[in-house]
Each structure stands twice: as structure tokens, then as C-alpha cells.
C-alpha positions as CSV (number, residue, x, y, z in Angstrom):
1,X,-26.2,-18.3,26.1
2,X,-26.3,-20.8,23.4
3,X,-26.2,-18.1,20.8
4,X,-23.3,-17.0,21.9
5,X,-21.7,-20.5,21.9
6,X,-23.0,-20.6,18.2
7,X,-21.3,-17.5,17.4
8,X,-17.8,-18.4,18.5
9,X,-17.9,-21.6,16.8
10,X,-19.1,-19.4,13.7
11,X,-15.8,-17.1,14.7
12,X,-13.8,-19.6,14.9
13,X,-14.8,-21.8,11.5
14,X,-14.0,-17.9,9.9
15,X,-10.7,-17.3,11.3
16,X,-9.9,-21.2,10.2
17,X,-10.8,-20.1,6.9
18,X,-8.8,-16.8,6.7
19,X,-5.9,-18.2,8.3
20,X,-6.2,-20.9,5.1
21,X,-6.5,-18.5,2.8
22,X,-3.6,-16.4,4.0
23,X,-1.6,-19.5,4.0
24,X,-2.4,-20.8,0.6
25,X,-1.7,-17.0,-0.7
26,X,2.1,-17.2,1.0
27,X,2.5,-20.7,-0.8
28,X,1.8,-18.5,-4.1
29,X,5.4,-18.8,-4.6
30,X,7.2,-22.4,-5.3
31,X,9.8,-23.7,-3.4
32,X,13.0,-23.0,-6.4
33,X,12.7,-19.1,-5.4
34,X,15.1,-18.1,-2.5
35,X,14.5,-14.3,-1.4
36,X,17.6,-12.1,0.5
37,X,17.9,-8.7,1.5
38,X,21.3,-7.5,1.7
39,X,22.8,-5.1,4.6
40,X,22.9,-2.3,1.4
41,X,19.3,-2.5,0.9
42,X,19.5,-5.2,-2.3
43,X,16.5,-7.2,-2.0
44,X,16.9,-10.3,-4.7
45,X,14.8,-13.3,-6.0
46,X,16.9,-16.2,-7.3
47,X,16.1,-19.1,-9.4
48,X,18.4,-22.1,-10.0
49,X,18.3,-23.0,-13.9
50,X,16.5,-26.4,-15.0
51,X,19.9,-27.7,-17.1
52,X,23.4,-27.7,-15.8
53,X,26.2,-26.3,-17.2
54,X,29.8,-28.6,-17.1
55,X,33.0,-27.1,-15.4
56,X,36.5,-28.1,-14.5
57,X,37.4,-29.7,-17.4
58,X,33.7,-31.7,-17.0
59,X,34.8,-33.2,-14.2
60,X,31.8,-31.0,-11.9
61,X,28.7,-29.6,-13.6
62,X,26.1,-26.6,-11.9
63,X,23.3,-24.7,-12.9
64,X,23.3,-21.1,-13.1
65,X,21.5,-18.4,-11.3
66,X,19.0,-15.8,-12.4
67,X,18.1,-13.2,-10.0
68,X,16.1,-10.2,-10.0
69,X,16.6,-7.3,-7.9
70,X,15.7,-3.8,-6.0
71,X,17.2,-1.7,-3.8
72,X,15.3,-0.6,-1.0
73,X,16.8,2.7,-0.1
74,X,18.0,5.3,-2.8
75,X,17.1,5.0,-6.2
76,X,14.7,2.2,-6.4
77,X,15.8,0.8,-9.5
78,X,15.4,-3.2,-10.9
79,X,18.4,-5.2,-12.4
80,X,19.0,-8.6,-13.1
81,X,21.9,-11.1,-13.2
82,X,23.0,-14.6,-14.2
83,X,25.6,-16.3,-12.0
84,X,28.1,-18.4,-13.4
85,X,30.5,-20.6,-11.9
86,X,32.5,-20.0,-15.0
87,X,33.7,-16.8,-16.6
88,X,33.5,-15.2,-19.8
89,X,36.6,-13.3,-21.6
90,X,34.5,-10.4,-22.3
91,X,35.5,-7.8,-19.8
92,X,32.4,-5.1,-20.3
93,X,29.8,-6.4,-22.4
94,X,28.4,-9.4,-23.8
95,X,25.8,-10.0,-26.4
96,X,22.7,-12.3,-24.8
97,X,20.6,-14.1,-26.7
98,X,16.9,-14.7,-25.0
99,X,13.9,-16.4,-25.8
100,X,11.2,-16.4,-24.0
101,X,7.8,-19.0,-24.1
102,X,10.2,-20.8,-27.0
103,X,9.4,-17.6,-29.3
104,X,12.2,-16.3,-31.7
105,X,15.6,-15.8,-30.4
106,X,16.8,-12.0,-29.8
107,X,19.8,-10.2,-29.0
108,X,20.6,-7.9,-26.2
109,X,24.0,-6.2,-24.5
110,X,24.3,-7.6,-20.9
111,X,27.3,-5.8,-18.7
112,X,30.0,-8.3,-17.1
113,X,30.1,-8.0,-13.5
114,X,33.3,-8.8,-11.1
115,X,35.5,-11.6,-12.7
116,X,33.6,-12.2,-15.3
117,X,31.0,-14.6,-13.7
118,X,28.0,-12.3,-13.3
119,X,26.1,-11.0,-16.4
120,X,24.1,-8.1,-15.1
121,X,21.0,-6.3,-17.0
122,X,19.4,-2.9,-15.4
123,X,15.8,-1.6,-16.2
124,X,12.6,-2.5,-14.9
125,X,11.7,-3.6,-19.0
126,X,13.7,-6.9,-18.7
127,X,11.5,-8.1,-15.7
128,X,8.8,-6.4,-16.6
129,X,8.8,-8.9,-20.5
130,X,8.6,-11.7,-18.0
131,X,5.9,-11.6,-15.0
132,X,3.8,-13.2,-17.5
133,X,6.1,-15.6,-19.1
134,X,6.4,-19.0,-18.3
135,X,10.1,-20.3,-19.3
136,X,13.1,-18.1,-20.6
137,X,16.4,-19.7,-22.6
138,X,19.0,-17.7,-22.1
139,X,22.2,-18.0,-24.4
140,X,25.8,-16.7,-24.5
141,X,29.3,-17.2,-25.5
142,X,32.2,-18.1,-23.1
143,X,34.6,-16.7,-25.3
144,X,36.0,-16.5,-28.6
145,X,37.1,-20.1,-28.5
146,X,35.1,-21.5,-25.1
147,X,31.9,-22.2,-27.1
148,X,28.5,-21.0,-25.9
149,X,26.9,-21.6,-22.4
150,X,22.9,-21.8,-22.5
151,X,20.4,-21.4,-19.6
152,X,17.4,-22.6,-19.5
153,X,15.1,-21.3,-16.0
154,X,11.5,-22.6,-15.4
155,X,9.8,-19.3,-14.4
156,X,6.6,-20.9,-12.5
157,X,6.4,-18.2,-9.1
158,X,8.1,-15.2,-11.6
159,X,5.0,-12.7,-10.8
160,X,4.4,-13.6,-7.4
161,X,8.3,-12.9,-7.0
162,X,8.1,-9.7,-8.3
163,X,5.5,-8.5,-6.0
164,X,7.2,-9.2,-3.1
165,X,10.3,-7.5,-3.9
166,X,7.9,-4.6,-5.0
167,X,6.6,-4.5,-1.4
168,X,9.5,-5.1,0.4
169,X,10.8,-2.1,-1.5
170,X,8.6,-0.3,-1.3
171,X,7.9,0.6,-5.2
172,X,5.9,-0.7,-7.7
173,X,6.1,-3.8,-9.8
174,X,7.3,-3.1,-13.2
């Protein structure tokens, strides 16, 4: 009898100590990420910038918002976007500039999404530069005489992030 009252305190220290585990494996992710899945099948990852941009004439000021995405149903393909509060004069494309880990600056073509406050990126090779990257800078102009805007996003969680969209749909990580 008493070995069996030794045995379920053994079972029980165990599931204590899987039930930690699992939780500290959930907290993987820090608190800046919000996760969504949209009625379409989007499932997104969104991270609030670490500097804030000004608006309205600098009367207000915000931070922009990168997300990453995949669609669960279809074609399984990755994009991401920067959300703006406010929007560039470029109607179809606008030239990036991105550093990553404070390396040398490069230049890439971004699309402009609806009203000119979303700059959208496809391909699983944007996200895929970054699961092991720790901060990105991304730069671009307003317009021809708005100056430049410049994000700056601290990507602590960006792997972990990636995963889970992977799993929810259902694809691998790129």
C-alpha cells in the first residue's frame, strides 16, 4: 500500500514538472506579439515598433506595425506588412530600405496596399532573413516632399512567432 502512495506522489511531482515545462515553452513568446486568424484564413503575428512615428501636424505620434502572415486555406503563402497611420504618395511601389542586426542598409521594392498606409512584401525569403535576427530598421519615404519615415522593431519572440503561424497553418516555417 505504501508503494503505491509513493508512486502517486512520484506521478504527481512528474505531471508538476511537465505542466512547468509546457508552460514555460508557451511563454517562449514575449508579450509585444499579438497573434489573429482572420475569417479568410489569414493567420498574422504583429509587433508594435520600438520608436514612434509623429502625425497630425505632430500634434499625435504612433508606432508602426509589422506583421507577418499565412493563409491557412489555399495557397499557403507568407507576406509581410508595415502599418502606418500615415500614407505614402506612391500608389504601387515603394523602395524599402532594411537593415537588419545594424548591418549595411539595402534596398528592396515593397507594394502599397489600400490608401497608401500598408507596405506589403510577399515570399517566405523576407521572413525567412529574420527568424534569427535580433532587431530590423526599416526605412522609407512619405513622399517626394514628406521626408522619410523609419521603423525600428525589436524582434525578441520573431522565431517562436513563426512557428506558430507554421502550425496553425499547417505548412512549414520558412
Amino acid at each position: 500500500m505504501r508503494l503505491f502512495v509513493e508512486m502517486g506522489h512520484v506521478a504527481a511531482m512528474v505531471l508538476v514538472l511537465v505542466l512547468a515545462c509546457g508552460s514555460a515553452h508557451a511563454d517562449a513568446i514575449p508579450d509585444n506579439w499579438r497573434f489573429g486568424t482572420g475569417e479568410d484564413g489569414l493567420v498574422t503575428a504583429s509587433l508594435y515598433a520600438t520608436n514612434k512615428l509623429i502625425t497630425g501636424g505632430g500634434a499625435l505620434s504612433y508606432s508602426p506595425i509589422l506583421t507577418i502572415a499565412c493563409r491557412s486555406t489555399g495557397d499557403r503563402r507568407w507576406t509581410e506588412w508595415l502599418q502606418l497611420r500615415d500614407a505614402v504618395s506612391s500608389s504601387r511601389k515603394i523602395t524599402m530600405s532594411i537593415a537588419i542586426d545594424g548591418g549595411s542598409k539595402f534596398d528592396e521594392s515593397w507594394s502599397v496596399g489600400p490608401r497608401g498606409r500598408m507596405l506589403v512584401r510577399d515570399g517566405a525569403d523576407g521572413i525567412k532573413r529574420l527568424v534569427s535576427a535580433s532587431r530590423l530598421l526599416l526605412s522609407w519615404r512619405f513622399g517626394l516632399l514628406s521626408g522619410r519615415g523609419e521603423a525600428d522593431f525589436n524582434l525578441d519572440g520573431f522565431g517562436e512567432a513563426v512557428e506558430r503561424i507554421a502550425g496553425r497553418c499547417n505548412t512549414a516555417s520558412p
